[in-house]
KEKE-3310 file (N, C-alpha, C; in steps of 0.2 Angstrom, whole numbers, plus 5000, padded with zeros to 4 digits):
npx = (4772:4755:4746:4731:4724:4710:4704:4714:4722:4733:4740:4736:4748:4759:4763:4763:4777:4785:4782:4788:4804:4802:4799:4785:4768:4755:4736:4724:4709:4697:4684:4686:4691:4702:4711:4725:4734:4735:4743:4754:4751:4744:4727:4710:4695:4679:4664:4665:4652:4650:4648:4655:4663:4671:4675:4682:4691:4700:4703:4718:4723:4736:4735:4722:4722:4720:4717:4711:4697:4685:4681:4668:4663:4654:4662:4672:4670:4665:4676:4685:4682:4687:4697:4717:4721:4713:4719:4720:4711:4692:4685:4693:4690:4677:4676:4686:4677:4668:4666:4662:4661:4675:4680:4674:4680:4694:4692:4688:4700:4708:4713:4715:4704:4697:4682:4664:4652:4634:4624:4607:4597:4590:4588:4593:4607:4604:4607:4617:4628:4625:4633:4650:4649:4651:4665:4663:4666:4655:4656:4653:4647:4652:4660:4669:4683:4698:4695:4680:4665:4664:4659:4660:4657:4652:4644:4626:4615:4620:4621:4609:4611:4624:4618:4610:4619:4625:4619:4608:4611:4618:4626:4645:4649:4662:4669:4679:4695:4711:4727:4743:4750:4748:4749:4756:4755:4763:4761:4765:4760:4764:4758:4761:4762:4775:4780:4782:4787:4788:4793:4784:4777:4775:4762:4754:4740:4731:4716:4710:4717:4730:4747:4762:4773:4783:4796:4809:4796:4799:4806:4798:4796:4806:4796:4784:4782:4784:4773:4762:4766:4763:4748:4744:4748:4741:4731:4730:4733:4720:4714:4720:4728:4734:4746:4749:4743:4737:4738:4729:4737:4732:4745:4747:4755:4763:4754:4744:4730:4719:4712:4711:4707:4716:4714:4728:4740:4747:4746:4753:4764:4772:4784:4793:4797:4810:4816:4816:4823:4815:4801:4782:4774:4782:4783:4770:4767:4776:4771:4759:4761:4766:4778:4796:4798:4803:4816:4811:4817:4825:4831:4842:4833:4817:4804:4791:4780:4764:4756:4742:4729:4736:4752:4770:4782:4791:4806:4808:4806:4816:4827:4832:4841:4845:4829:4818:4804:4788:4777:4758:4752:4740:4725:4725:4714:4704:4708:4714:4724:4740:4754:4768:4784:4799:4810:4826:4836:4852:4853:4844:4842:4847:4839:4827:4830:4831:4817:4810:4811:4803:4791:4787:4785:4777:4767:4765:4770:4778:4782:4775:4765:4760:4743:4732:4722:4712:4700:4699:4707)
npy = (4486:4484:4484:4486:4479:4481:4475:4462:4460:4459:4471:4473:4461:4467:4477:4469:4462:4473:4477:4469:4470:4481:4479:4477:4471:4463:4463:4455:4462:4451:4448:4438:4419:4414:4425:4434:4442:4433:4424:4429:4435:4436:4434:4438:4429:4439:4447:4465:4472:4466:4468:4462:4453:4464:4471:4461:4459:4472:4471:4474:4479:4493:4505:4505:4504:4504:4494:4494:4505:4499:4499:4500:4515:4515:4506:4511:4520:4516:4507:4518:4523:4513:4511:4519:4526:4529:4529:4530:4545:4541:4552:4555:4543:4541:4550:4548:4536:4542:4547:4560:4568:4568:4574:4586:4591:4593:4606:4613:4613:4619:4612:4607:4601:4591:4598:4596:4587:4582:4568:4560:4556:4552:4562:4571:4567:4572:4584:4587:4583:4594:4604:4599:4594:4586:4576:4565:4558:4544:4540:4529:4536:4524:4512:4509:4502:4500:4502:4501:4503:4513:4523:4529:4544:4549:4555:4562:4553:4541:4543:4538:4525:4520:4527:4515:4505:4506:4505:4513:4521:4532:4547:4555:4566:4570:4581:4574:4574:4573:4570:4570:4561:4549:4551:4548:4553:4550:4552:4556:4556:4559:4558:4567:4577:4579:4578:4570:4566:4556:4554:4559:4546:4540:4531:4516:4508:4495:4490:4496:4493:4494:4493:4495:4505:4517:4526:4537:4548:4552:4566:4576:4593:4603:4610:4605:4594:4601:4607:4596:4590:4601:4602:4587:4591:4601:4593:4584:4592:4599:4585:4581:4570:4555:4544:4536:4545:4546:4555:4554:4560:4567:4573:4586:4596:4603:4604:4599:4588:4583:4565:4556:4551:4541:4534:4526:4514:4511:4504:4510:4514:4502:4499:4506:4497:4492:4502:4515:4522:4519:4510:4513:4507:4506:4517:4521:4512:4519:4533:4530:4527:4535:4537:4545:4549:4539:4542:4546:4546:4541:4524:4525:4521:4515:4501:4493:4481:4474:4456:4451:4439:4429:4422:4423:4410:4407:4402:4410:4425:4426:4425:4435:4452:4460:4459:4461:4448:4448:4437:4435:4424:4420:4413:4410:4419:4427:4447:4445:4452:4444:4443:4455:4460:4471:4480:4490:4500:4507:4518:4526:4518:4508:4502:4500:4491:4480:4481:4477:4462:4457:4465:4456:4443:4445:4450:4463:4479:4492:4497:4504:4516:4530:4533:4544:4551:4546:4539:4539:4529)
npz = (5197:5191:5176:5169:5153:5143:5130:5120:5109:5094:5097:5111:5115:5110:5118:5130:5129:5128:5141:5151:5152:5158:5170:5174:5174:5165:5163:5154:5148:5137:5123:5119:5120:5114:5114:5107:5113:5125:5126:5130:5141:5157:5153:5153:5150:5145:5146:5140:5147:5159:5175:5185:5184:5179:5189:5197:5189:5189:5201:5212:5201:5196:5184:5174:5155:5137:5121:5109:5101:5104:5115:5127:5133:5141:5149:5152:5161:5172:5175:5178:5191:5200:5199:5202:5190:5174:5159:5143:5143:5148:5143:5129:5122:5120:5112:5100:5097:5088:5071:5068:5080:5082:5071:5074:5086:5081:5073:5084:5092:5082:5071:5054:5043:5031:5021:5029:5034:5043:5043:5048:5042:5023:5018:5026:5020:5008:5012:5016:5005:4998:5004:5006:4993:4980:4971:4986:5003:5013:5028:5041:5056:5069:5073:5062:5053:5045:5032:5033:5031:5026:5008:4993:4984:4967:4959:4960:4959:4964:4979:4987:4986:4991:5004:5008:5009:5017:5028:5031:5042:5055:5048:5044:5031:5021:5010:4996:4995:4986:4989:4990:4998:5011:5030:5046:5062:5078:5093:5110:5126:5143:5161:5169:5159:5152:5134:5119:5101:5088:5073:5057:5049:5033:5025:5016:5007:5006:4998:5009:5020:5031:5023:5020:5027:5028:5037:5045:5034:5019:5012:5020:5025:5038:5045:5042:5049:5061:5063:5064:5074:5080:5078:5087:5100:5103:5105:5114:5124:5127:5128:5140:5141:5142:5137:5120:5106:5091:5074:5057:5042:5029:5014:5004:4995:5004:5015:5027:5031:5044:5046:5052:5071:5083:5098:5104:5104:5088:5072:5063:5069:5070:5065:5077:5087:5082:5076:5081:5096:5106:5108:5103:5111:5123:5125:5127:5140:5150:5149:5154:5169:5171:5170:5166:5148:5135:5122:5107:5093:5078:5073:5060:5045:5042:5037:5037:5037:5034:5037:5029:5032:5026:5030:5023:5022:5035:5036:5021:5024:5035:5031:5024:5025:5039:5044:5054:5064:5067:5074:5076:5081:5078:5069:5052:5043:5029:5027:5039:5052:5054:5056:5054:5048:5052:5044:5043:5042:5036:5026:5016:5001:5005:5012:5003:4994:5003:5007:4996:4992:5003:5001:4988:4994:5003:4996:4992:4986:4986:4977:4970:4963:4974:4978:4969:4975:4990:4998:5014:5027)
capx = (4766:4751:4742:4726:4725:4704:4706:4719:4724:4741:4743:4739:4753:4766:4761:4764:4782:4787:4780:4792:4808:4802:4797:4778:4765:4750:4732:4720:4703:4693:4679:4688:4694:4709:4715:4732:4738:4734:4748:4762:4750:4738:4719:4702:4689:4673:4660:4666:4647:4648:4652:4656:4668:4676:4677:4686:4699:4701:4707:4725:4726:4737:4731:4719:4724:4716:4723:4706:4692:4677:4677:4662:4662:4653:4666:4680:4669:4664:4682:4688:4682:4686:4707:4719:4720:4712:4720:4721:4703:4686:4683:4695:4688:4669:4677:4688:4673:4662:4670:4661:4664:4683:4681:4670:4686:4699:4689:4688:4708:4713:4717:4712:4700:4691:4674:4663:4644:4633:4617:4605:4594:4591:4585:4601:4613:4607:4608:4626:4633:4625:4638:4653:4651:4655:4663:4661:4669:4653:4658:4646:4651:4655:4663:4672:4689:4704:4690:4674:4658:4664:4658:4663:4651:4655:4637:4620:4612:4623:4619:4604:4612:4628:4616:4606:4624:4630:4615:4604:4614:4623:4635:4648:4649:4667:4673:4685:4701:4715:4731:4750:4753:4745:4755:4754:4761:4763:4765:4765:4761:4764:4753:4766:4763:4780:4777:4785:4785:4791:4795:4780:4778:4772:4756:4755:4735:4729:4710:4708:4720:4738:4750:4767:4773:4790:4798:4804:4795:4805:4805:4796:4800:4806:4792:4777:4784:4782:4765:4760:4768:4758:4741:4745:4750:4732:4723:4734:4730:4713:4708:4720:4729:4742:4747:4749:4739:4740:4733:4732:4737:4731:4746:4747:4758:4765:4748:4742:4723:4720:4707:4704:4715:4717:4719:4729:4745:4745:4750:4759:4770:4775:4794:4798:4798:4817:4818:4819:4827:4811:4797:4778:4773:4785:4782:4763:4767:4781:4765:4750:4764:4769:4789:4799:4797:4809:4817:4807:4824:4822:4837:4841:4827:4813:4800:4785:4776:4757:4754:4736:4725:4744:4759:4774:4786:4797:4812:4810:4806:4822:4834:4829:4847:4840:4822:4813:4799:4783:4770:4755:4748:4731:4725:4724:4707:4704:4708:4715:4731:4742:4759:4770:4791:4800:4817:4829:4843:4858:4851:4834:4842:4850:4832:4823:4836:4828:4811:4808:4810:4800:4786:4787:4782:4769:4761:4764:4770:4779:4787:4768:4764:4756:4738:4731:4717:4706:4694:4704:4706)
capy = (4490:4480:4486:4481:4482:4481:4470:4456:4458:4459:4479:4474:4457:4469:4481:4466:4461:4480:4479:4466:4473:4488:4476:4478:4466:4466:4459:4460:4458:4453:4443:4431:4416:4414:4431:4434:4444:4431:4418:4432:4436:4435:4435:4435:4431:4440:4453:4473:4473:4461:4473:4459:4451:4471:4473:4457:4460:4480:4470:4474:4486:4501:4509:4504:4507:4501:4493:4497:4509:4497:4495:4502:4522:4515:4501:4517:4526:4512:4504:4525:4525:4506:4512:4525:4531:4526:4534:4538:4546:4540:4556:4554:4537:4542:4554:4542:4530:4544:4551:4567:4570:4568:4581:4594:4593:4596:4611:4616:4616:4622:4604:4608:4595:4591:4600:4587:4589:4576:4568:4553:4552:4549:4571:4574:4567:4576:4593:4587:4584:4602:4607:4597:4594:4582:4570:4565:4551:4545:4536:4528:4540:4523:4504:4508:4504:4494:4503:4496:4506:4519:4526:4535:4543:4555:4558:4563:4547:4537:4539:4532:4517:4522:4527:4508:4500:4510:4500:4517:4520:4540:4548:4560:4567:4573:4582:4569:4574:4573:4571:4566:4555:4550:4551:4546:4557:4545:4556:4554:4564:4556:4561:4573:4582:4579:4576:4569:4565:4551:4558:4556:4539:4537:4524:4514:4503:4491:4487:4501:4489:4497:4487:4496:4509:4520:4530:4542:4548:4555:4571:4579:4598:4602:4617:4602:4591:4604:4607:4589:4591:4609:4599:4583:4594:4604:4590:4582:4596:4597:4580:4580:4564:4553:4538:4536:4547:4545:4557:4552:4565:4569:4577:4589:4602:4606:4607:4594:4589:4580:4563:4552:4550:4531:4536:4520:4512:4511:4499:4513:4514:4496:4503:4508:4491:4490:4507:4522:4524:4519:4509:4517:4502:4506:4524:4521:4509:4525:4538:4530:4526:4542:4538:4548:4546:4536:4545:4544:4548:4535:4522:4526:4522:4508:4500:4489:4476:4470:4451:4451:4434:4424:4425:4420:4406:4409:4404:4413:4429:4425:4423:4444:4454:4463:4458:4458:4446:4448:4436:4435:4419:4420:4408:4412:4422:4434:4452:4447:4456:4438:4450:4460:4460:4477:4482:4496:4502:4513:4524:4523:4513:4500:4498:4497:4484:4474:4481:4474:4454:4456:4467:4452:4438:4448:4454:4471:4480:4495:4503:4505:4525:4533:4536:4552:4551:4541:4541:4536:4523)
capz = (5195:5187:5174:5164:5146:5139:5124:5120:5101:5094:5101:5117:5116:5109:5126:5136:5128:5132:5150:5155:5155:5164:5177:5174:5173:5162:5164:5148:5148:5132:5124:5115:5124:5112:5110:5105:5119:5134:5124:5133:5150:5160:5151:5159:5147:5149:5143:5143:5150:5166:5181:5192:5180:5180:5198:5197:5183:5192:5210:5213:5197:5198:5180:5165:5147:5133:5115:5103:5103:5104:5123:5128:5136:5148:5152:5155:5163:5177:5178:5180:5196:5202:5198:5202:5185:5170:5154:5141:5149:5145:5136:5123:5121:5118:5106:5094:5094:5083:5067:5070:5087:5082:5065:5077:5094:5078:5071:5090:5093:5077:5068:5049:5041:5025:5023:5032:5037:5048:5041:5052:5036:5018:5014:5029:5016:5000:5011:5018:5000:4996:5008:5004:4984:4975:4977:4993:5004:5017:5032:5047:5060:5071:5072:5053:5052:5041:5024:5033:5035:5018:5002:4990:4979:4965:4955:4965:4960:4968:4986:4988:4985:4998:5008:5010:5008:5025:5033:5035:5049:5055:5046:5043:5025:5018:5002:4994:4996:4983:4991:4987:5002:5017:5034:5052:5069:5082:5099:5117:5132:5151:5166:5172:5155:5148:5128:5114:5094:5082:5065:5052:5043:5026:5026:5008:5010:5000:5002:5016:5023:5031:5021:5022:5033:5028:5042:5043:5029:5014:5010:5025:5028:5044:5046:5040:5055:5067:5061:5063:5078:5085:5080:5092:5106:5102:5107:5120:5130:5127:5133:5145:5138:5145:5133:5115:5101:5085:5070:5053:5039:5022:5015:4998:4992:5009:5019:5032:5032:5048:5044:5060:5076:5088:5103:5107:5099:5083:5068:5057:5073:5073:5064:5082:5091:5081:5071:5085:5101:5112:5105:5104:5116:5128:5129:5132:5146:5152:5149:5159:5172:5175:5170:5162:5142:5131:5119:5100:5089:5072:5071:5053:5040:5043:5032:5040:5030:5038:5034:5030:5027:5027:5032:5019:5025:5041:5034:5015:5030:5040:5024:5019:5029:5044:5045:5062:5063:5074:5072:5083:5086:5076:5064:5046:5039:5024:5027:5046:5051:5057:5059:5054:5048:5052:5042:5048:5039:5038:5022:5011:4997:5005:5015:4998:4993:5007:5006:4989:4992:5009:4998:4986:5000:5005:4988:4994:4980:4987:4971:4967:4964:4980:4975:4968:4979:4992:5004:5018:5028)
cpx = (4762:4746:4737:4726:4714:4706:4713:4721:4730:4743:4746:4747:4758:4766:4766:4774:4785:4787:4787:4799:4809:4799:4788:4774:4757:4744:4727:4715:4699:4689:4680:4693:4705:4712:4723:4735:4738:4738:4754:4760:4744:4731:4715:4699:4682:4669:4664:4660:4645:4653:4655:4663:4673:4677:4681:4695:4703:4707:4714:4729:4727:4733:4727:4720:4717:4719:4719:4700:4685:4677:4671:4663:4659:4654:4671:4678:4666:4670:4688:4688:4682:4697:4708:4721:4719:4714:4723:4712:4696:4683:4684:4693:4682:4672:4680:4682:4668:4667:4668:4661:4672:4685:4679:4676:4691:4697:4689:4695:4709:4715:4713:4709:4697:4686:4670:4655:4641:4626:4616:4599:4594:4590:4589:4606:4612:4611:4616:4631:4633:4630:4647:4656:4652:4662:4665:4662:4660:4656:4652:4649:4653:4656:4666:4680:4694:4698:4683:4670:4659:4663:4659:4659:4652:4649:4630:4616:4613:4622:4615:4607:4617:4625:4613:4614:4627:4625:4610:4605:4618:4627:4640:4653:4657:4668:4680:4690:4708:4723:4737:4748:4750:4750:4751:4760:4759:4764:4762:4765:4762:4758:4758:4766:4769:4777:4783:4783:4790:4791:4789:4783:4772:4768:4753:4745:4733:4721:4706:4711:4728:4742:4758:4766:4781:4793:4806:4802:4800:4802:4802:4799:4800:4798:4786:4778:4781:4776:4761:4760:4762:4751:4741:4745:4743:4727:4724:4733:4723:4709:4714:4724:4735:4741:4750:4745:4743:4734:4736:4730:4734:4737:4747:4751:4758:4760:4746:4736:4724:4712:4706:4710:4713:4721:4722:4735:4742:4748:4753:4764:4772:4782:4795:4798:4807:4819:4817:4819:4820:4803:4787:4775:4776:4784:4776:4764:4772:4771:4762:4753:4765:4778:4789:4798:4804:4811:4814:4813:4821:4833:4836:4833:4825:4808:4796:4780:4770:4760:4747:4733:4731:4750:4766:4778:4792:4804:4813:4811:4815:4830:4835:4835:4842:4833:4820:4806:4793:4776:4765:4750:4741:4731:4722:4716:4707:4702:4712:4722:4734:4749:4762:4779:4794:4808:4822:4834:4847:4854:4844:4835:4845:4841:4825:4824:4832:4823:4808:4806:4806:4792:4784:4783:4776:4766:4759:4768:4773:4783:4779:4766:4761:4749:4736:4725:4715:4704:4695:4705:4701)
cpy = (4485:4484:4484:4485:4479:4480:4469:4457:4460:4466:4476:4466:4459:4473:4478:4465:4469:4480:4472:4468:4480:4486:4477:4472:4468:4462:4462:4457:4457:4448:4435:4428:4412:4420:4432:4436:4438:4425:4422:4433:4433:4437:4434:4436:4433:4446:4463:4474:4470:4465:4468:4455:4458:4470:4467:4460:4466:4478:4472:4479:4494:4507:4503:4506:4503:4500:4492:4501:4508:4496:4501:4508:4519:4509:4506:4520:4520:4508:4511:4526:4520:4506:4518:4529:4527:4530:4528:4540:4545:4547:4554:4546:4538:4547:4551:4538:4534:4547:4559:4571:4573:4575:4586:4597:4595:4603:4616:4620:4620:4618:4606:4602:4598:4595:4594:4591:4580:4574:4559:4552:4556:4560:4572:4574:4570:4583:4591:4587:4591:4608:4605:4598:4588:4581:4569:4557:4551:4538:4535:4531:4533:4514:4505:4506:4496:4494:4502:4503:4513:4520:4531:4537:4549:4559:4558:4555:4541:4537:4537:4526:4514:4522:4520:4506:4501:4509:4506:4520:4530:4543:4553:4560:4571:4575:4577:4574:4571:4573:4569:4559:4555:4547:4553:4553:4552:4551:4552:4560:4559:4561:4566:4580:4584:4575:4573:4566:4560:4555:4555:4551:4540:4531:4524:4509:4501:4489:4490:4498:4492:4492:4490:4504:4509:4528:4530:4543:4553:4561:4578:4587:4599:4603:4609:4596:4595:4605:4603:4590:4596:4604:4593:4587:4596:4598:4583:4585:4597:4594:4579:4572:4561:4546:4540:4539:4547:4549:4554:4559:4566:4574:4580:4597:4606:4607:4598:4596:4584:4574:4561:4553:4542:4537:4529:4517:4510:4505:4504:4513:4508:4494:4504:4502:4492:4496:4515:4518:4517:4517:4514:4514:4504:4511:4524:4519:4517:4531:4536:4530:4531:4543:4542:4544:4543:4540:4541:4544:4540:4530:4521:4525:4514:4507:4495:4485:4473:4462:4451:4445:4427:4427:4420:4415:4411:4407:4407:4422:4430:4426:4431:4447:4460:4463:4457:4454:4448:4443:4434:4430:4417:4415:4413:4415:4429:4440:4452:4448:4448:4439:4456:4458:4469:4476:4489:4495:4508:4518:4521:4517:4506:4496:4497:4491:4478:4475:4475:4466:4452:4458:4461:4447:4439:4450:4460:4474:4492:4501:4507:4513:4526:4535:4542:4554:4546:4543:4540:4534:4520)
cpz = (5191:5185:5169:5160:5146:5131:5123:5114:5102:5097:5107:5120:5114:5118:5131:5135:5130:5138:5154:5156:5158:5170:5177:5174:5168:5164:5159:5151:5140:5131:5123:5119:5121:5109:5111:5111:5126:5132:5129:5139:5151:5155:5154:5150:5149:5145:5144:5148:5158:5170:5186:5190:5179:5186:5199:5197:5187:5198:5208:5207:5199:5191:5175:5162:5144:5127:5109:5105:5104:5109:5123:5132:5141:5155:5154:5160:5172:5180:5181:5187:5202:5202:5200:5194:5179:5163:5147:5144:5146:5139:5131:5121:5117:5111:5102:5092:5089:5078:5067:5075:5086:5077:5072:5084:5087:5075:5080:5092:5090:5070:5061:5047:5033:5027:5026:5036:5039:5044:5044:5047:5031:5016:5021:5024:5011:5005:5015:5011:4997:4998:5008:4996:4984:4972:4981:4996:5008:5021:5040:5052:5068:5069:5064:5054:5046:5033:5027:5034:5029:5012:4999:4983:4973:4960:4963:4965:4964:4976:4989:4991:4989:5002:5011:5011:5013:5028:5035:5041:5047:5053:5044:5032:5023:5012:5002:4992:4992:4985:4988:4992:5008:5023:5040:5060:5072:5088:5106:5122:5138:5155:5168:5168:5150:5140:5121:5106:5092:5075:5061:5048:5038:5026:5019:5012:5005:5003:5009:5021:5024:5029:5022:5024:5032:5034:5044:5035:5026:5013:5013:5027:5031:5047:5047:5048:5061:5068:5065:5071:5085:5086:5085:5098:5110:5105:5112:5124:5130:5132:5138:5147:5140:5139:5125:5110:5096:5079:5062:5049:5030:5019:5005:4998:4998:5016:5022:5034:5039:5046:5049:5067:5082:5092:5111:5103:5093:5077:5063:5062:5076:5073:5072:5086:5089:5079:5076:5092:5107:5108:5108:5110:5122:5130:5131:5137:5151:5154:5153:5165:5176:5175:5166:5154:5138:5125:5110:5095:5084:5072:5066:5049:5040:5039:5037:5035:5034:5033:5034:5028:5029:5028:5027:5023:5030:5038:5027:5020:5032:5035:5023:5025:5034:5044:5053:5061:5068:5070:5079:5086:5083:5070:5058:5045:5034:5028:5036:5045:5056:5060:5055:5052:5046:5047:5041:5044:5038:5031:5018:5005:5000:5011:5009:4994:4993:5010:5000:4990:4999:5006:4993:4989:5000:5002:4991:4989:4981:4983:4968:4968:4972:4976:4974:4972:4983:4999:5012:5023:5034)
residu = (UNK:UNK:UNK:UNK:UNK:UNK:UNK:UNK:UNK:UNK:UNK:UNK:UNK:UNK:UNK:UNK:UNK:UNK:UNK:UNK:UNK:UNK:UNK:UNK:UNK:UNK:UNK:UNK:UNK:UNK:UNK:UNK:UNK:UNK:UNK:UNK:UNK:UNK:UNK:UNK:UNK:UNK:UNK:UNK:UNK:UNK:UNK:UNK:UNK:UNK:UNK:UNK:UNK:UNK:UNK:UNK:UNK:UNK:UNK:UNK:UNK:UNK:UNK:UNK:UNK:UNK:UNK:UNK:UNK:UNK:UNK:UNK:UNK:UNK:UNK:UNK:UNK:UNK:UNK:UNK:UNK:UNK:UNK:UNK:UNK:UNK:UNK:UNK:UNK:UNK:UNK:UNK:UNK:UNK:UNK:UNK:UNK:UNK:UNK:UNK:UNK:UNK:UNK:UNK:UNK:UNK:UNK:UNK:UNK:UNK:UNK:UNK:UNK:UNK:UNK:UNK:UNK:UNK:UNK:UNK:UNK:UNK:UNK:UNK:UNK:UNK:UNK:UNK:UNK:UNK:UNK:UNK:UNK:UNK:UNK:UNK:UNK:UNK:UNK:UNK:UNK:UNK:UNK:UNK:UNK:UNK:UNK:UNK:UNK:UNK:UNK:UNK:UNK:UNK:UNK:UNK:UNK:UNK:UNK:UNK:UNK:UNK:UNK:UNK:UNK:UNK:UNK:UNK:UNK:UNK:UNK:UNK:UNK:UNK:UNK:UNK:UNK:UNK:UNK:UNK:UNK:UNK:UNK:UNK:UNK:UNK:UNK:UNK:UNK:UNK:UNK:UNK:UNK:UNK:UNK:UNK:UNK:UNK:UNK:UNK:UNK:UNK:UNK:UNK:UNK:UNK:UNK:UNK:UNK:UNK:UNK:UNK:UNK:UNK:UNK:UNK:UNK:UNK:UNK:UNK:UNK:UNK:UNK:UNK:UNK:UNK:UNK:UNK:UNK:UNK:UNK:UNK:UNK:UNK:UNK:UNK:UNK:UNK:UNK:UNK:UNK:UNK:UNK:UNK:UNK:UNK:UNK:UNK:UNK:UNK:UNK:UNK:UNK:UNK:UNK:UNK:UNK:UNK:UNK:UNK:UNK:UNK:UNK:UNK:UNK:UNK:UNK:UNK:UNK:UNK:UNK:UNK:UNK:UNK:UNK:UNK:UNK:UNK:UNK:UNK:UNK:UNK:UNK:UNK:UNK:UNK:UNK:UNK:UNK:UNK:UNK:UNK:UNK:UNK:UNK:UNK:UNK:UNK:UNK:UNK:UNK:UNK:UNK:UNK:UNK:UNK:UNK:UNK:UNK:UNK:UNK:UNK:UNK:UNK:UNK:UNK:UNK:UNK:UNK:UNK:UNK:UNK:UNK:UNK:UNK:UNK:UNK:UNK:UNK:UNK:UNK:UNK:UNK:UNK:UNK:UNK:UNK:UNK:UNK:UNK:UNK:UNK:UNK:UNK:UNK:UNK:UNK:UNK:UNK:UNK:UNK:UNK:UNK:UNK:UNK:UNK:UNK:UNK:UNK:UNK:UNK:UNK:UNK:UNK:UNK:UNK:UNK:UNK:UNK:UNK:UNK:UNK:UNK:UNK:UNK:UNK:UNK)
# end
């Protein structure tokens, strides 16, 4: 079976390292002629907008996926009807790409959220914090991510000033939110309708930047798991979703706020490459497939460490006892994610043991309290 990935970054060259031993093949397409993915397959480079460079790419493909949310809704929705299945399905596409689309479908299921109001000018945003309060995260309802495109404002005088620094541009307004910890569901649906969960991970960020990632997270009641669990489902069947979804959680004093959702692998779920049964990669390629799902199950207890900007020495890496490496081929630049090192272990202490000298490396700093607040991510 041959399936195209739309964009080439490091998701979609884990994707591709997944699709081989299930006999798959991948084909990406994206803008950049040295993108990370097209070192492990096939790349075409080319516009999301040049239809004739699609109808190319599309020949001989059984499905479309996709491994970020900037292709263009009206690249899914033209490559949709050019394949036999394009998923996860142009809706949920058009819906991730806005932040208020995404609050107003969680409000629809059932999915609880911060208070949150919309405003496309300057006398919209006083009357949306009127709604809200103080303080108040604002975020540009589209292109934000890894912190970009947010303000956080906690006096009235202040948004003005948010307002010009968010480029004057649409946005969805939030009550700031107080939380203990914030935490990721990774779930899966296949086209069959069969569905599965990954146990919540604990997401640590520096800079709006995800920098470690504990799973499973510690402490989790069974009950708040299921929860996590019912809202994913909620909105799996909804849009009707075959792949990988992922929501992120706000969580406090037993209650799960829901803040944004990827609906496409994810980087908090890069622990399952080595740390459960059936990586989230694989089970995507499984889901748009139509196969049976891999089983989600966690091998004991994983930590995940981004490389952001640099990457510490491979043999200092290599030296650290069960360390998985992944790096992806990119060249060095501030704030770029370059890879990643997973570490799995039989109990929590002996994988903080061999956390510590890997957060060291990487000036991650994982003893570091969880924040008492933020505006998030």
């Amino acid at each position: 079976m041959k399936i195209g990935v739309l964009g080439g970054g490091q998701l979609g060259r884990m994707m591709a390292l997944a699709a081989y031993p299930l006999g798959l093949r991948l084909r990406f397409l994206d803008r950049a002629e040295d993108a990370s993915a097209g070192q492990v397959a096939e790349c075409v480079t080319a516009s999301f907008e040049d239809q004739e460079a699609l109808r190319s790419f599309a020949a001989t493909l059984d499905v479309v996926t996709y491994e970020f949310e900037n292709v263009p809704a009206s690249t899914a929705h033209f490559l949709s009807g050019l394949v036999k299945r394009f998923m996860p399905p142009p809706r949920a596409l058009e819906i991730a790409q806005d932040r208020l689309t995404q609050k107003t479908l969680f409000g629809k299921v059932g999915v609880p959220t911060a208070q949150f109001a919309s405003a496309s000018t300057a006398a919209e945003l006083e009357a949306a914090i009127e709604t809200t309060g103080l303080p108040a995260v604002l975020k540009t309802r589209r292109w934000g991510y890894d912190g970009k495109g947010q303000a956080a404002v906690s006096h009235a005088r202040q948004t003005a000033q948010a307002w010009v620094s968010l480029g004057n541009s649409p946005l969805i307004v939030e009550s700031f939110v107080r939380f203990d910890r914030e935490l990721s569901l990774i779930s899966v649906r296949s086209t069959t309708g069969d569905t599965a969960f990954y146990p919540l991970t604990e997401n640590h960020h520096q800079d709006g930047i995800l920098r470690l990632s504990l799973a499973p997270a510690a402490g989790i009641p069974t009950q708040v798991q299921a929860t996590a669990e019912l809202y994913a489902q909620k909105l799996l069947q909804e849009l009707d979703y075959a792949g990988i979804l992922t929501i992120e959680f706000f969580y406090r004093d037993g209650v799960l706020l829901a803040n944004e959702m990827a609906t496409r692998v994810h980087n908090s779920g890069h622990w399952t490459i080595e740390g459960a049964e059936t990586s989230q990669f694989e089970n995507h390629l499984r889901a748009v497939c139509g196969f049976p799902l891999g089983a989600t199950s966690p091998r004991g207890y994983s930590g995940m460490v981004n490389f952001i900007g640099t990457t510490p020495g491979v043999t200092s890496l290599l030296a650290i006892p069960g360390l998985h490496l992944h790096l992806y081929g990119k060249s060095p630049r501030l704030g770029r994610k370059l890879g990643h090192a997973t570490i799995s272990a039989a109990s929590p202490e002996l994988l903080a043991a061999r956390l510590n000298p890997l957060c060291s490396l990487a000036d991650c700093d994982m003893r570091a309290p969880v924040p008492a607040s933020r505006g998030g991510p």
